[in-house]
VOKEMAR-223577 format. One record per residue: x, y, z of N, C-alpha, C in turn. Coordinates in steps of 0.05 Angstrom, whole numbers, plus 5000, padded with zeros to 4 digits. Layout:
XYZXYZXYZ...
//
This chain:
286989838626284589758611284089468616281989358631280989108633279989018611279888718605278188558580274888648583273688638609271788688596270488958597272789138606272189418591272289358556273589298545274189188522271889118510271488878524268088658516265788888508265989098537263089208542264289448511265489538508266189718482266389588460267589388449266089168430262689158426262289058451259288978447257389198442258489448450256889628448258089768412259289688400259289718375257589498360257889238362256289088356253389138352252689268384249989298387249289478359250389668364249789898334249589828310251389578305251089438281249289398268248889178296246089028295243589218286243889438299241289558293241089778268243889778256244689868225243889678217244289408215242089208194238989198195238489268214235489348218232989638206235189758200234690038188235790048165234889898147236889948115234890158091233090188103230690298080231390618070233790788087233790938076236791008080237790998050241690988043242091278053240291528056242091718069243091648105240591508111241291488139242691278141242691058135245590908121248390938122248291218109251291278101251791468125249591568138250691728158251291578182250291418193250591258211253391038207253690928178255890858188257791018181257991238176260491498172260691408204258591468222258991558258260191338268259391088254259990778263262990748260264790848237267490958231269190908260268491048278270091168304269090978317267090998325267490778359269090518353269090398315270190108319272790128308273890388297276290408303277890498335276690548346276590628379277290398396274790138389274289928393277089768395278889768368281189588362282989708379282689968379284890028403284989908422282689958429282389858461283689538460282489418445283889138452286089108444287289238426290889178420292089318441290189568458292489568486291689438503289689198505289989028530290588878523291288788499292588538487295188518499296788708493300188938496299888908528298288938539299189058570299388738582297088478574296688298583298788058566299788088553301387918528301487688543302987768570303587408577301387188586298987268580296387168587295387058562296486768551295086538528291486678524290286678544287786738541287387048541287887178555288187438541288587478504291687408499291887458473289787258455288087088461287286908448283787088440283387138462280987318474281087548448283987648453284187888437283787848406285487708399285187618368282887528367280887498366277687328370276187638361277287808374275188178383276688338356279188288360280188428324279088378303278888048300277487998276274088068274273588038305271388188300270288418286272988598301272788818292272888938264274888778245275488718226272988678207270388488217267988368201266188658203265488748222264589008235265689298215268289188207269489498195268889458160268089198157268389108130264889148124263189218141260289168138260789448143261389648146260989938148262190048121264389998113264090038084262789918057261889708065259089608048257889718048256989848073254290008075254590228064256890378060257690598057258290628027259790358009259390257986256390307967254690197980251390167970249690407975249890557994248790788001249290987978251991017972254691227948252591077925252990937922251990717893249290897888247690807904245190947896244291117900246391367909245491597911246391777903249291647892251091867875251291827845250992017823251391957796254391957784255491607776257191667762258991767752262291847759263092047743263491917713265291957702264791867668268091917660269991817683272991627673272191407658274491417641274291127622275990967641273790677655275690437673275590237640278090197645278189817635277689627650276489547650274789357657276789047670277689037641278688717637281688797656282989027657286289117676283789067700282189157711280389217732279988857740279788737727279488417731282488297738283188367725286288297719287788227750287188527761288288617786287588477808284788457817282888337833283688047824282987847807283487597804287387577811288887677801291087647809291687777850290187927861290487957888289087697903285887677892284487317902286487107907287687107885289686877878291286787905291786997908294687097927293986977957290387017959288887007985286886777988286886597969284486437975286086167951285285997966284785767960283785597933281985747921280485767906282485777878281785667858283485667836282285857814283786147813281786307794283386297767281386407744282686327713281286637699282386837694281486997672281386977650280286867645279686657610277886837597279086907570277687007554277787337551279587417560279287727572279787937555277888017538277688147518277988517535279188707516280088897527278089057520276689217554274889307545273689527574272989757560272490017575269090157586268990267602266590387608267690617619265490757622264191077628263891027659265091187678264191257705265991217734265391227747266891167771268691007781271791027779272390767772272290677801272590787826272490667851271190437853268290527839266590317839265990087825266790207792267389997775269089737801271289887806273189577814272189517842270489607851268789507878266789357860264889367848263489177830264688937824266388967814268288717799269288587820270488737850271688557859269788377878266788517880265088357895263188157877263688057846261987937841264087697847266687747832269687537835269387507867269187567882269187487912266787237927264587407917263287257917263186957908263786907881264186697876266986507882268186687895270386487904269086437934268186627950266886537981264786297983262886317961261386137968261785877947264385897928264885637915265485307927266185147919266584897932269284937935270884887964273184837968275284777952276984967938279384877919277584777891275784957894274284917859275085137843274485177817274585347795273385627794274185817790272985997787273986197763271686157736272486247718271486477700273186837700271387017698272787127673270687197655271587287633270587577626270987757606270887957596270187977562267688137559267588117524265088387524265288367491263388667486261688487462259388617473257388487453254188777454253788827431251789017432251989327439254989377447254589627464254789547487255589397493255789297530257689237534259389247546261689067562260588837589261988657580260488387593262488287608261788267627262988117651262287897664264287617655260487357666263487177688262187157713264486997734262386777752263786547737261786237745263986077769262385927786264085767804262585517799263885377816262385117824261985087849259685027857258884847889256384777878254784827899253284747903251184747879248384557879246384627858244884777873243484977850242485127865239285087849238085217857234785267840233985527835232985527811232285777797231286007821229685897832227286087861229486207880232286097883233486157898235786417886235986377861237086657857236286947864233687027859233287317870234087287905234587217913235587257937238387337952239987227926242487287931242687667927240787827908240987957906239388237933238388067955237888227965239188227990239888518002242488608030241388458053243588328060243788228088242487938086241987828060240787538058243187338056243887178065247087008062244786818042247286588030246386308024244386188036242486048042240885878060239286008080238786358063236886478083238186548103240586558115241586748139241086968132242087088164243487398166246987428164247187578175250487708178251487388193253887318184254887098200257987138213258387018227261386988234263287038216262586878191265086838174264987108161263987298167264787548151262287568129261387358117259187498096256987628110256387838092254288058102252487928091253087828068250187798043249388178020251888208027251988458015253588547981255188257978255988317957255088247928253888187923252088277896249388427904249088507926247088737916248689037920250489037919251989237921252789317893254188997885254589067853252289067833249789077837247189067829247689407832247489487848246689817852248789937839251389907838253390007828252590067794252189687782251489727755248489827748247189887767244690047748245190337752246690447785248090747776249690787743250990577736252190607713250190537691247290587687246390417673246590177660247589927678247889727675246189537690246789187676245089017701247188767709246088697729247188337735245088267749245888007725244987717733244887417735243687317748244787087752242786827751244786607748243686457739245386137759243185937751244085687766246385597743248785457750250985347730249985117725249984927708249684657700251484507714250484297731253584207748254084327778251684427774252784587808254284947810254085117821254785287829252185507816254085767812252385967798254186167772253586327751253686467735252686697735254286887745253587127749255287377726253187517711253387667682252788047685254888047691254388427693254988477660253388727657252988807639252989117641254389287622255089597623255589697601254889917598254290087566257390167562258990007543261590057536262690007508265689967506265689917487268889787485269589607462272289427464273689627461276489607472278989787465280789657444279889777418281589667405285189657401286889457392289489407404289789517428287889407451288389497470290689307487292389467505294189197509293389197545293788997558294088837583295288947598297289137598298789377621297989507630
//
């Protein structure tokens, strides 16, 4: 297996990508396309971890190679988004009781482990909803992600848990940048990054809060967001639940 047999099978997953961001208007064809997308870019990694293996003693080979994994890697992470958001809005809810705040718990303590970013579960009142929990903690873990990806370098990131009204509340603020009011609905729409991109290198799709947008209104819920005082943003999901009383943290 040559590299750029490799290249030309990469690129030709890519290409498909590319033209999966171009076709987003309808989540069945969505979900079917990247179900198909599944195989060629697991196909894909093969190919280059066996010409990685066959070529090893080649600095630029293996260098080459790790460059097309992680590729591959951004590519496999945008097919289950897609696959995430498609389910979201087209499947109803099952109706398991998630905890919410263990559901935070988990995700902020895995972040921790992986980023830079200094996270704080402050405030984390114990507290349950109705429905899916796959998705419940795919929600949670993409609003907490989000705000650690696009926070300021080794800044704060602080997400709390509470019930107010019949809702269970979930509000996770960072700091960076200032932002302006006009610029929030945007974060909420697929494939928009920060500053008006598309899909970038670094792995953001621009897919994670509108994913968790679709998730919480399948659950009849909302999120939203807001500019932080100071720089960054405040982002507030909201879901029809209710506190667990003496609920404990295990």
């Amino acid at each position: 297996m040559t590299v750029l047999a490799v290249l030309v099978a990469v690129a030709a997953v890519a290409g498909w990508c590319a033209a999966l961001r171009r076709l987003k208007r309808r989540d069945a064809f969505l979900s079917h396309v990247a179900h198909e997308l599944r195989g060629p870019v697991a196909a894909s990694r093969i190919l280059v971890e066996v010409a990685v293996e066959k070529h090893a003693d080649s600095e630029e080979v293996v260098e080459l190679g790790g460059k097309l994994l992680r590729l591959g890697d951004r590519q496999h992470g945008l097919i289950e988004s897609l696959l995430a958001l498609a389910y979201a809005r087209r499947e109803a809810p099952g109706k398991e009781a998630v905890r919410v705040d263990l559901a935070v718990r988990d995700i902020v303590a895995d972040l921790s482990r992986r980023e830079s970013a200094t996270l704080l579960a402050a405030e984390s009142v114990p507290a349950e909803v109705r429905g899916e929990r796959r998705l419940i903690e795919v929600l949670v873990a993409n609003v907490v992600d989000n705000a650690v990806r696009h926070g300021a370098p080794g800044g704060t990131v602080v997400v709390r848990t509470g019930c107010a009204n019949g809702r269970v509340e979930l509000t996770v603020e960072n700091q960076g940048e200032r932002l302006r009011p006009r610029d929030v609905p945007g974060f909420f729409t697929p494939f928009l990054r920060r500053g008006g991109k598309g899909v970038g290198l670094d792995g953001s799709a621009g897919l994670g809060l509108p994913i968790a947008k679709a998730i919480a209104e399948a659950h009849g819920g909302t999120v939203t967001a807001r500019p932080r005082e100071g720089g960054g943003l405040v982002v507030t999901v909201r879901l029809p639940g209710r506190a667990v009383l003496g609920g404990s943290a295990d």
